[in-house]
PDB file with SEQRES, HELIX, SHEET and CRYST1 records, atoms N, CA, C and O in Angstrom:
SEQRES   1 A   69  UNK UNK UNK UNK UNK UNK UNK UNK UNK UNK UNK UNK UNK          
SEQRES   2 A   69  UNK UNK UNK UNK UNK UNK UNK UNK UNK UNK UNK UNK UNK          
SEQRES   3 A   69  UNK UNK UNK UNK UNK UNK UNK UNK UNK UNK UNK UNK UNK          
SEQRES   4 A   69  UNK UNK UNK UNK UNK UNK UNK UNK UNK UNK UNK UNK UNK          
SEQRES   5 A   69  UNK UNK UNK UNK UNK UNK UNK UNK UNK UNK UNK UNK UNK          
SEQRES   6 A   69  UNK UNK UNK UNK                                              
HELIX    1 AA1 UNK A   10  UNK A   17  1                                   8    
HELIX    2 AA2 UNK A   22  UNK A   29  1                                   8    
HELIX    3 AA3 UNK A   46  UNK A   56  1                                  11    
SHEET    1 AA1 2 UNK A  36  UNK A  38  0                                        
SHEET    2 AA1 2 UNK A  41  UNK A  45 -1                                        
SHEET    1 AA2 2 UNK A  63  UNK A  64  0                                        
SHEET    2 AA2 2 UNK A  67  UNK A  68 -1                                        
CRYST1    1.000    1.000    1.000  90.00  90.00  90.00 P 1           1          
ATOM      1  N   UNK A   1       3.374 267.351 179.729  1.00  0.00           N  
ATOM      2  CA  UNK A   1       3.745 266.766 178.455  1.00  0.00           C  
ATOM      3  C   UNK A   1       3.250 267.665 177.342  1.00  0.00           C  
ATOM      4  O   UNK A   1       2.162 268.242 177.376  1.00  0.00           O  
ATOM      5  N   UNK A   2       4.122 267.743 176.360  1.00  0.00           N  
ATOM      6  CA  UNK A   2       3.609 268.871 174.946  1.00  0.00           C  
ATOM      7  C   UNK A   2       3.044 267.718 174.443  1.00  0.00           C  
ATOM      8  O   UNK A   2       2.943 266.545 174.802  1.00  0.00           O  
ATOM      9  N   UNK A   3       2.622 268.562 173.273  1.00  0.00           N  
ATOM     10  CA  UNK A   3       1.822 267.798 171.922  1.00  0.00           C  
ATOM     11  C   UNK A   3       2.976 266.784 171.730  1.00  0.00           C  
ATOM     12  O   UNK A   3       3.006 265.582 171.991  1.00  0.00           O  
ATOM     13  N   UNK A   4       3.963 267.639 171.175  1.00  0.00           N  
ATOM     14  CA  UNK A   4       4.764 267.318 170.145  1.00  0.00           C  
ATOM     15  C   UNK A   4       5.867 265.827 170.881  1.00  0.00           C  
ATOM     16  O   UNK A   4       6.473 264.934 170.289  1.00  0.00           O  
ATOM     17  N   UNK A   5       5.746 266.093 172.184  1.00  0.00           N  
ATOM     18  CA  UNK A   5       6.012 264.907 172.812  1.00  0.00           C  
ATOM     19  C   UNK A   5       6.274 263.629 171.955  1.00  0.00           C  
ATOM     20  O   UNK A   5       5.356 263.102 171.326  1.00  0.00           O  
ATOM     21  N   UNK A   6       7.467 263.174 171.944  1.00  0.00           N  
ATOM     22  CA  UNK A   6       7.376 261.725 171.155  1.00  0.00           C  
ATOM     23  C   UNK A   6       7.134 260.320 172.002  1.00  0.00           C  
ATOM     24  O   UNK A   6       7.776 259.827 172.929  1.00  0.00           O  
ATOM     25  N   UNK A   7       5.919 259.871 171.290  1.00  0.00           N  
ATOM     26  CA  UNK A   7       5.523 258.347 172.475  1.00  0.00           C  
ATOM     27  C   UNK A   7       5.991 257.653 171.846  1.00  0.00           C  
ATOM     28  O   UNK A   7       6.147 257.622 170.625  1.00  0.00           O  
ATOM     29  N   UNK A   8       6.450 256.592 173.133  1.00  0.00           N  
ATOM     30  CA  UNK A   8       6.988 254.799 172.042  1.00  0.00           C  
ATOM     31  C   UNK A   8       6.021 254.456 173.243  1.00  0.00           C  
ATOM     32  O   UNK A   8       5.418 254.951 174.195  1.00  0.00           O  
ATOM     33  N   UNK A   9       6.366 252.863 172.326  1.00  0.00           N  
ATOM     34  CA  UNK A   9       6.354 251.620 173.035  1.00  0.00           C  
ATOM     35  C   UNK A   9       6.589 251.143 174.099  1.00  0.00           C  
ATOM     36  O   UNK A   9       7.476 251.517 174.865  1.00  0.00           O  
ATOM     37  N   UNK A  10       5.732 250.160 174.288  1.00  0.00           N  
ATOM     38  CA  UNK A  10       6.913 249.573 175.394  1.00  0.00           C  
ATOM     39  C   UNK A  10       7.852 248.821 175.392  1.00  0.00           C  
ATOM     40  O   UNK A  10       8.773 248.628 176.186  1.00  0.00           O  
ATOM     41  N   UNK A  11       7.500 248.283 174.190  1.00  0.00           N  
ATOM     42  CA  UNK A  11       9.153 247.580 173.391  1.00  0.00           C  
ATOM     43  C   UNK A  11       9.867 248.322 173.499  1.00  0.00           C  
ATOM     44  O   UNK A  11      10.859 248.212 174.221  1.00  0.00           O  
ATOM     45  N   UNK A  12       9.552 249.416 172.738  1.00  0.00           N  
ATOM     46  CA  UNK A  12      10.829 250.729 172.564  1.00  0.00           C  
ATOM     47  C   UNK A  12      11.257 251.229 174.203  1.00  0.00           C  
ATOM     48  O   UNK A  12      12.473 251.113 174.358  1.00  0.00           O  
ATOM     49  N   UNK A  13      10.707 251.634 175.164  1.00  0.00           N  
ATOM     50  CA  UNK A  13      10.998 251.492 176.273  1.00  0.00           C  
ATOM     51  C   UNK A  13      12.061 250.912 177.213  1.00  0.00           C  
ATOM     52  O   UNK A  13      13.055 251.284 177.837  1.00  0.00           O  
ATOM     53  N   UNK A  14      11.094 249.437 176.917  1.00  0.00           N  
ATOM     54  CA  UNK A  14      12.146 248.237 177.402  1.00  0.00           C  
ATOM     55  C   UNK A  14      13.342 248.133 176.644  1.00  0.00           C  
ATOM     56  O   UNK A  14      14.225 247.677 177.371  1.00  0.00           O  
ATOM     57  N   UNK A  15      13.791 248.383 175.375  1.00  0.00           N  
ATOM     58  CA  UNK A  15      15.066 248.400 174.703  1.00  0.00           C  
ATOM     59  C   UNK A  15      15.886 249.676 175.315  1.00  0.00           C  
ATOM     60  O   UNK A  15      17.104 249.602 175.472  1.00  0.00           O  
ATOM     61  N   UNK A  16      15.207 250.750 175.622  1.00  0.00           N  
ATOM     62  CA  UNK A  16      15.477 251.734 176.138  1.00  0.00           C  
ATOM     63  C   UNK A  16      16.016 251.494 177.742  1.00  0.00           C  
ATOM     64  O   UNK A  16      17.168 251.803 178.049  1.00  0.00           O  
ATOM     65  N   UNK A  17      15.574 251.222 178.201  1.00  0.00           N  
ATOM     66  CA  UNK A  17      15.835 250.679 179.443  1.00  0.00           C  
ATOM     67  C   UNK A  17      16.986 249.572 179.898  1.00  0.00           C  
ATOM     68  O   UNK A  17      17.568 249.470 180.977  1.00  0.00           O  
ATOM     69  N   UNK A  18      17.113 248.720 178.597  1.00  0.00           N  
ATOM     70  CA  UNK A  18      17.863 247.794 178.900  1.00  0.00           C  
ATOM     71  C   UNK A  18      16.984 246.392 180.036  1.00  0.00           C  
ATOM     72  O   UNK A  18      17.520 245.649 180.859  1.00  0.00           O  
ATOM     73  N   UNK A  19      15.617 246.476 179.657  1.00  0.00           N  
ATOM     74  CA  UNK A  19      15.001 245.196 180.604  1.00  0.00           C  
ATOM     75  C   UNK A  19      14.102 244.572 178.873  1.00  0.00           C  
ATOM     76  O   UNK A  19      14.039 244.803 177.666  1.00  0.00           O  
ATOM     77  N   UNK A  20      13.460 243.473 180.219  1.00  0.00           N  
ATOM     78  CA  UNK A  20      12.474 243.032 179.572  1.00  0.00           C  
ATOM     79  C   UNK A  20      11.601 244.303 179.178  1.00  0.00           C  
ATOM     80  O   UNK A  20      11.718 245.516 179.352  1.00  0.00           O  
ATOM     81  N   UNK A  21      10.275 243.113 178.306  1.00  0.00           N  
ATOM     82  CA  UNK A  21       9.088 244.075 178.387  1.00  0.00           C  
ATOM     83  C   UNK A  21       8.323 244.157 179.470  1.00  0.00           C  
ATOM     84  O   UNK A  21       7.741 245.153 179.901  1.00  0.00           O  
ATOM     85  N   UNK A  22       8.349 242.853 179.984  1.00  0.00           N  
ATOM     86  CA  UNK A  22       7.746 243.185 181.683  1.00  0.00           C  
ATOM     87  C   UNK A  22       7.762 244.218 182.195  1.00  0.00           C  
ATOM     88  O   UNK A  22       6.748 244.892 182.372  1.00  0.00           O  
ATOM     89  N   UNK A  23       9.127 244.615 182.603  1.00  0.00           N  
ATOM     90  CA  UNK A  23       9.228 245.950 183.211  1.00  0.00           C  
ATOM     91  C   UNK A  23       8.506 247.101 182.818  1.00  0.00           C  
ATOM     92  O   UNK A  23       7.848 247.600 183.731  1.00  0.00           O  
ATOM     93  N   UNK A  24       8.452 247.573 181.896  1.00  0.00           N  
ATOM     94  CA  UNK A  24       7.426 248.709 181.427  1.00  0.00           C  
ATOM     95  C   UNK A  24       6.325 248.747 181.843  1.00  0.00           C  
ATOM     96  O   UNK A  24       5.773 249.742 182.311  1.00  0.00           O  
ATOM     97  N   UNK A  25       5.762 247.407 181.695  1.00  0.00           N  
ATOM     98  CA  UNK A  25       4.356 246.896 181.348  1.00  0.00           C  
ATOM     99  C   UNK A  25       3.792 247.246 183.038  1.00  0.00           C  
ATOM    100  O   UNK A  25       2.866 247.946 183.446  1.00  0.00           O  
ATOM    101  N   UNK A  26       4.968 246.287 183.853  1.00  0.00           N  
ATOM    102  CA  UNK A  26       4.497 246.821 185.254  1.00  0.00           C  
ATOM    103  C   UNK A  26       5.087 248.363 185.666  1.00  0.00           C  
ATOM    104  O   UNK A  26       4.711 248.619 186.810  1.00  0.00           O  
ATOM    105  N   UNK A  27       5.364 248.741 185.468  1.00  0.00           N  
ATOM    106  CA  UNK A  27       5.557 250.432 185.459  1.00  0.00           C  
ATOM    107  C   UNK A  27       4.086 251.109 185.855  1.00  0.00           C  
ATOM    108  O   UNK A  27       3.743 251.832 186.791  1.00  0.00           O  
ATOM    109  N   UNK A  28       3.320 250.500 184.625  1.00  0.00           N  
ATOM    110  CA  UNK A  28       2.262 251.200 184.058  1.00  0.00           C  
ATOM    111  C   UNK A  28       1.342 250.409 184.908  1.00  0.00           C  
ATOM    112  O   UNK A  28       0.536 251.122 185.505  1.00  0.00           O  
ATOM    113  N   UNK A  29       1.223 249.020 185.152  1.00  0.00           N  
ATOM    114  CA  UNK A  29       0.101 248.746 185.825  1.00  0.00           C  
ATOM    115  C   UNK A  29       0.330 249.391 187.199  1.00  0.00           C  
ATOM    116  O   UNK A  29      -0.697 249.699 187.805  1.00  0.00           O  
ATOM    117  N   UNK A  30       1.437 249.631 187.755  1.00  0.00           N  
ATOM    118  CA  UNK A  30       1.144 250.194 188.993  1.00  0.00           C  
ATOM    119  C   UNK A  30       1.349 251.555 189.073  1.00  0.00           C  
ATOM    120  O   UNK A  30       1.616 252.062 190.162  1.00  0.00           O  
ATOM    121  N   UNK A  31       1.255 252.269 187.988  1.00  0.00           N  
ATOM    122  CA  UNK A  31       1.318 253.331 187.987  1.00  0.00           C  
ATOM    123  C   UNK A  31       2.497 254.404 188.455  1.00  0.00           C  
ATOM    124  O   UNK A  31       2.287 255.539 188.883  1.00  0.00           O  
ATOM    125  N   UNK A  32       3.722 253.799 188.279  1.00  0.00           N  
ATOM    126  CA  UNK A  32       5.153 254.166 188.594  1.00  0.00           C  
ATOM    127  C   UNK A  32       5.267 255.220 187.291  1.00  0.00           C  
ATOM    128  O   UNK A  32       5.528 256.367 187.651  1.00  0.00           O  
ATOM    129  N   UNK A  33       5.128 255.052 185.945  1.00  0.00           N  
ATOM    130  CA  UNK A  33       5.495 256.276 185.001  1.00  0.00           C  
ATOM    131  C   UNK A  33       4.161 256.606 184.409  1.00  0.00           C  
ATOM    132  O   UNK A  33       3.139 255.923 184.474  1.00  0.00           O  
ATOM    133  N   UNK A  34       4.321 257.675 183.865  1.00  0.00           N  
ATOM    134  CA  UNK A  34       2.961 258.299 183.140  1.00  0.00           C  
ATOM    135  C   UNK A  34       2.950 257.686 181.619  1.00  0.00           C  
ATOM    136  O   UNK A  34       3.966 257.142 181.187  1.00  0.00           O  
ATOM    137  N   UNK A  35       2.153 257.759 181.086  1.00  0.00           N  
ATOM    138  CA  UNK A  35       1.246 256.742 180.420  1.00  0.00           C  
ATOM    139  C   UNK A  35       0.170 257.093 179.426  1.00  0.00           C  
ATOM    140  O   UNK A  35      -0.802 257.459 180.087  1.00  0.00           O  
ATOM    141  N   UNK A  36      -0.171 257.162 177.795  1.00  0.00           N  
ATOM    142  CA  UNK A  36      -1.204 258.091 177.246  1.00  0.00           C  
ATOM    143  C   UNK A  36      -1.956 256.153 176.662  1.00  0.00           C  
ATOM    144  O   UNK A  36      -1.549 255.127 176.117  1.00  0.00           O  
ATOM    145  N   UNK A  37      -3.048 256.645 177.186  1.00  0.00           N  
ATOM    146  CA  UNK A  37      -4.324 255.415 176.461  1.00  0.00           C  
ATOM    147  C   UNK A  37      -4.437 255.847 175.139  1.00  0.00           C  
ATOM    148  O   UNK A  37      -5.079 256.883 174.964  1.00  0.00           O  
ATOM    149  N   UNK A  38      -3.644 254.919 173.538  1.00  0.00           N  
ATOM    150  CA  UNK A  38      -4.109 255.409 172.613  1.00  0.00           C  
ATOM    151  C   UNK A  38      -5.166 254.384 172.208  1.00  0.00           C  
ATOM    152  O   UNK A  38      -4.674 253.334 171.796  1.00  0.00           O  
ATOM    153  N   UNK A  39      -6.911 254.450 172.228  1.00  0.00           N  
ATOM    154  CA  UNK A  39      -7.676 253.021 172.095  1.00  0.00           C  
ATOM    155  C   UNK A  39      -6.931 252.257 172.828  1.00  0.00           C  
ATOM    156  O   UNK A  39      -6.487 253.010 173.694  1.00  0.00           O  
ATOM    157  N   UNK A  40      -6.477 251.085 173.026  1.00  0.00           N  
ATOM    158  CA  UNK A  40      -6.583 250.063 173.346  1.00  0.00           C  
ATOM    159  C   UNK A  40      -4.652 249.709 173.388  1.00  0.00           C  
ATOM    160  O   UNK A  40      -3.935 248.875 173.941  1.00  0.00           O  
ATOM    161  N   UNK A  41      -4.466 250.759 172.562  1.00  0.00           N  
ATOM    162  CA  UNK A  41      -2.729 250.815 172.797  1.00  0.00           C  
ATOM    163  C   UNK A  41      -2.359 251.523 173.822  1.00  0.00           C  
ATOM    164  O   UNK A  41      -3.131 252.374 174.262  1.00  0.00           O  
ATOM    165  N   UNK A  42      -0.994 251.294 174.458  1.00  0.00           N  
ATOM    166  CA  UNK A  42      -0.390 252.315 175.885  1.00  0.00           C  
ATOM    167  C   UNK A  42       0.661 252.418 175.120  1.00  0.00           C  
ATOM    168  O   UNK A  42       1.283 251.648 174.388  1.00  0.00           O  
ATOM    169  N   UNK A  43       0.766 253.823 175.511  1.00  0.00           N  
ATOM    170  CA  UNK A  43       2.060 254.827 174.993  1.00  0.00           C  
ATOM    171  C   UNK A  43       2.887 255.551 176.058  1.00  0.00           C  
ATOM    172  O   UNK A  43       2.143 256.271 176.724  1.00  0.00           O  
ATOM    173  N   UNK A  44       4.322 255.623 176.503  1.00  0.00           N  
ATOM    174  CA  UNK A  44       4.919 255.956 177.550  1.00  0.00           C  
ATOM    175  C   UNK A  44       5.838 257.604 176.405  1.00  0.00           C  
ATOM    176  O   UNK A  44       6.552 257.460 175.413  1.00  0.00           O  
ATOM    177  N   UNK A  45       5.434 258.910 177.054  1.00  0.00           N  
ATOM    178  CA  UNK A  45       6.178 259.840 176.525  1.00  0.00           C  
ATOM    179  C   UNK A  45       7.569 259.553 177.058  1.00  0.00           C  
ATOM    180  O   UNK A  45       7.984 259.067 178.110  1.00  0.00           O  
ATOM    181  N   UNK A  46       8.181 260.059 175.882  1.00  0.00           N  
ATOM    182  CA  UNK A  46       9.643 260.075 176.126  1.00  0.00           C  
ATOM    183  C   UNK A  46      10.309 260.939 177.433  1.00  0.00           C  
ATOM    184  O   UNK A  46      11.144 260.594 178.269  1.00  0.00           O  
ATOM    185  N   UNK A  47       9.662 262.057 177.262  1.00  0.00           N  
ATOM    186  CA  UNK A  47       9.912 262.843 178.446  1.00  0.00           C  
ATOM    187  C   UNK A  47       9.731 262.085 180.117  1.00  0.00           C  
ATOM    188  O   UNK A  47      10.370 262.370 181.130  1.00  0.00           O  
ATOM    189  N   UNK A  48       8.715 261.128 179.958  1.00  0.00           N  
ATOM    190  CA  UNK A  48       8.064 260.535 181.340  1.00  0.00           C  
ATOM    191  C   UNK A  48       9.460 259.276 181.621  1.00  0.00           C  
ATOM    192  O   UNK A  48       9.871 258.945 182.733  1.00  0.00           O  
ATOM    193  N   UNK A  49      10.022 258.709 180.166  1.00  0.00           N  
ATOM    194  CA  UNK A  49      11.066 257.657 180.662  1.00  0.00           C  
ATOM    195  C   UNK A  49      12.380 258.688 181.328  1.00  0.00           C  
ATOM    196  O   UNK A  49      12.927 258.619 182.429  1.00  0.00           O  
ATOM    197  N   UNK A  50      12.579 259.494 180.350  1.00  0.00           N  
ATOM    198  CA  UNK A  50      13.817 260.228 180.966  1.00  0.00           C  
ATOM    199  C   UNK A  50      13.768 261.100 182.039  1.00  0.00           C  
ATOM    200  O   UNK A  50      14.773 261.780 182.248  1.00  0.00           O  
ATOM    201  N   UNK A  51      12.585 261.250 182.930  1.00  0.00           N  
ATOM    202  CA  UNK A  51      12.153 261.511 184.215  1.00  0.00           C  
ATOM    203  C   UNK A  51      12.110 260.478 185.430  1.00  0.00           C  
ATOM    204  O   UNK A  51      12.292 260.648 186.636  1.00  0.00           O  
ATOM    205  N   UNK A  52      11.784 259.273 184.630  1.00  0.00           N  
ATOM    206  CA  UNK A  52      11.923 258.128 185.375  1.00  0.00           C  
ATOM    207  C   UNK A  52      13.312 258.038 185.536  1.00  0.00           C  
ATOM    208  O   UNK A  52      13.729 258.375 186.644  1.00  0.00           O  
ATOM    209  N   UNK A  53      14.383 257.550 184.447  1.00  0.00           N  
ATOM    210  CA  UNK A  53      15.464 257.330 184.507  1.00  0.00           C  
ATOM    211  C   UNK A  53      16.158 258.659 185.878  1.00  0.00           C  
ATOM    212  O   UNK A  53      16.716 258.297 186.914  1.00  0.00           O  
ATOM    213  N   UNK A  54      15.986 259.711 185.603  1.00  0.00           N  
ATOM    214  CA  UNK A  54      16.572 260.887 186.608  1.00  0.00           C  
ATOM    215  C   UNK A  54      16.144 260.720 187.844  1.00  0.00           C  
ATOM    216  O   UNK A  54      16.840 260.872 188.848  1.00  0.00           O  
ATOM    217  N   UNK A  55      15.221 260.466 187.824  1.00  0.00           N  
ATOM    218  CA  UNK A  55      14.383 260.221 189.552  1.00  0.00           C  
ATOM    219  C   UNK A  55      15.167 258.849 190.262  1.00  0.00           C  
ATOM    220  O   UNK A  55      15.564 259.049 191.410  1.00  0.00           O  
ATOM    221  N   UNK A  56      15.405 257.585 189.728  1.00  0.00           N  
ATOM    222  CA  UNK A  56      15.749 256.260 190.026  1.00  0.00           C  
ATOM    223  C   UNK A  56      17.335 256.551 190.297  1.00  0.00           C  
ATOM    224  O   UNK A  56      17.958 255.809 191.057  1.00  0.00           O  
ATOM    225  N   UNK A  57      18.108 257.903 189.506  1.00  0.00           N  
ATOM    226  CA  UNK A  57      19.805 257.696 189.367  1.00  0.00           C  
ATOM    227  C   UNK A  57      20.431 257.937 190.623  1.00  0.00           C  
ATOM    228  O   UNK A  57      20.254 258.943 191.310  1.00  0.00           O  
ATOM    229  N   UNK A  58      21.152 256.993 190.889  1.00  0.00           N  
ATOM    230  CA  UNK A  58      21.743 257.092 192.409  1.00  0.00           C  
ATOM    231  C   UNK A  58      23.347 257.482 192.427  1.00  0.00           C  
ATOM    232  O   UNK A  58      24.220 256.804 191.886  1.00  0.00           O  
ATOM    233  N   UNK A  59      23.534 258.555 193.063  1.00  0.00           N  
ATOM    234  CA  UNK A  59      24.934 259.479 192.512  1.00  0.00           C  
ATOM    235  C   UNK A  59      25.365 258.617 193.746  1.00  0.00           C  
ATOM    236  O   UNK A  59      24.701 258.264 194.721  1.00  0.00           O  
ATOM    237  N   UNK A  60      27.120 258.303 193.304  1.00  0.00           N  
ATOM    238  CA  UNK A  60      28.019 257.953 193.787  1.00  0.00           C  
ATOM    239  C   UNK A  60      28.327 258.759 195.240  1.00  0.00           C  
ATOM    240  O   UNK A  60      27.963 259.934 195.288  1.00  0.00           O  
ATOM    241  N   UNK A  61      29.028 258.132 196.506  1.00  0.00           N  
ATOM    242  CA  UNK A  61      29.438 258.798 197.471  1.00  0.00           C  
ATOM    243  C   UNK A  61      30.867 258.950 197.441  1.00  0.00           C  
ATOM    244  O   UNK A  61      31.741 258.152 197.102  1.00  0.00           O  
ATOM    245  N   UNK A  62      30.940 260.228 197.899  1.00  0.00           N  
ATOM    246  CA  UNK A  62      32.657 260.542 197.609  1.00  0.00           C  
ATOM    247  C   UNK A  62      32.892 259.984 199.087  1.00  0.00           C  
ATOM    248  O   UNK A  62      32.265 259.932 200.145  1.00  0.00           O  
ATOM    249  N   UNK A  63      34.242 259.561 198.541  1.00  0.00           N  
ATOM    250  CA  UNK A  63      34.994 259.395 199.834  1.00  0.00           C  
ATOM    251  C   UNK A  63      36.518 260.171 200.224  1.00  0.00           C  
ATOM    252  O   UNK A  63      37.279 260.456 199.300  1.00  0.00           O  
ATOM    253  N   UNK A  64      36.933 260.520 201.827  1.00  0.00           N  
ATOM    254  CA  UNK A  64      37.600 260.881 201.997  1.00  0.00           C  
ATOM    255  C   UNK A  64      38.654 259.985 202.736  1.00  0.00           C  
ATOM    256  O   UNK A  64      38.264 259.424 203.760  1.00  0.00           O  
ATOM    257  N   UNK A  65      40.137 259.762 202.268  1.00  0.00           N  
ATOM    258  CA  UNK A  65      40.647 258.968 203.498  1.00  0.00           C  
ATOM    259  C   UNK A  65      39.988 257.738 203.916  1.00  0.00           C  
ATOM    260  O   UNK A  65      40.172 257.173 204.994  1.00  0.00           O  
ATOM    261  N   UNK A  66      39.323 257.420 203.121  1.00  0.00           N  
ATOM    262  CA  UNK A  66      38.651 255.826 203.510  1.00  0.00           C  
ATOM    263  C   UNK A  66      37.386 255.920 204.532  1.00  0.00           C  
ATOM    264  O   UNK A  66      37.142 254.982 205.290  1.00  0.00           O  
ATOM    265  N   UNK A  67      36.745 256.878 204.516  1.00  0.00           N  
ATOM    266  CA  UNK A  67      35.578 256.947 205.222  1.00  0.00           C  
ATOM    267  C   UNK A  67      34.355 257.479 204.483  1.00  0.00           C  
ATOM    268  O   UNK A  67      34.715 257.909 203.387  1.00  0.00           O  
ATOM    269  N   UNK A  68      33.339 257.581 204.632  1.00  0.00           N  
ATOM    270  CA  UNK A  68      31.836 257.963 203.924  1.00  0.00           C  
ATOM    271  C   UNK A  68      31.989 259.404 204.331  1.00  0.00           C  
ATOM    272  O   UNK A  68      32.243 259.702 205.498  1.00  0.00           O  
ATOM    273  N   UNK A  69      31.813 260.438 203.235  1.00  0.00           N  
ATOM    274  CA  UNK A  69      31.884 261.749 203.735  1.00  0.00           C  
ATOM    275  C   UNK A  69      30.472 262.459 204.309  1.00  0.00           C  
ATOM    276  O   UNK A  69      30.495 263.606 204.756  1.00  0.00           O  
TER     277      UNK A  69                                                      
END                                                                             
């Protein structure tokens, strides 16, 4: 992660995501995305959601003739 890295929320996250805030929240308690302790606030880098998002994306299977290629 750079400096310049932009952190949100986990509001911002979860809007990002399209879930609750739950979801984030447990992200982080189990340690599924990376995570900056600001005091007593948690901050998710932007870079760490759109790593998450790439890691989770499940590419389509082509098919041929009606069978799994």
């Amino acid at each position: 992660m750079t400096i310049s890295a932009r952190l949100l929320t986990v509001d911002q996250v979860a809007e990002l995501l399209g879930t609750t805030v739950r979801f984030p929240r447990r992200l982080i308690e189990e340690r599924r995305i990376t995570f900056v302790k600001v005091g007593r606030h948690v901050r998710i880098p932007e870079p760490a959601v759109a790593a998450y998002i790439e890691s989770h994306t499940v590419q389509p299977i082509e098919r041929r003739y009606g069978k799994v290629a």
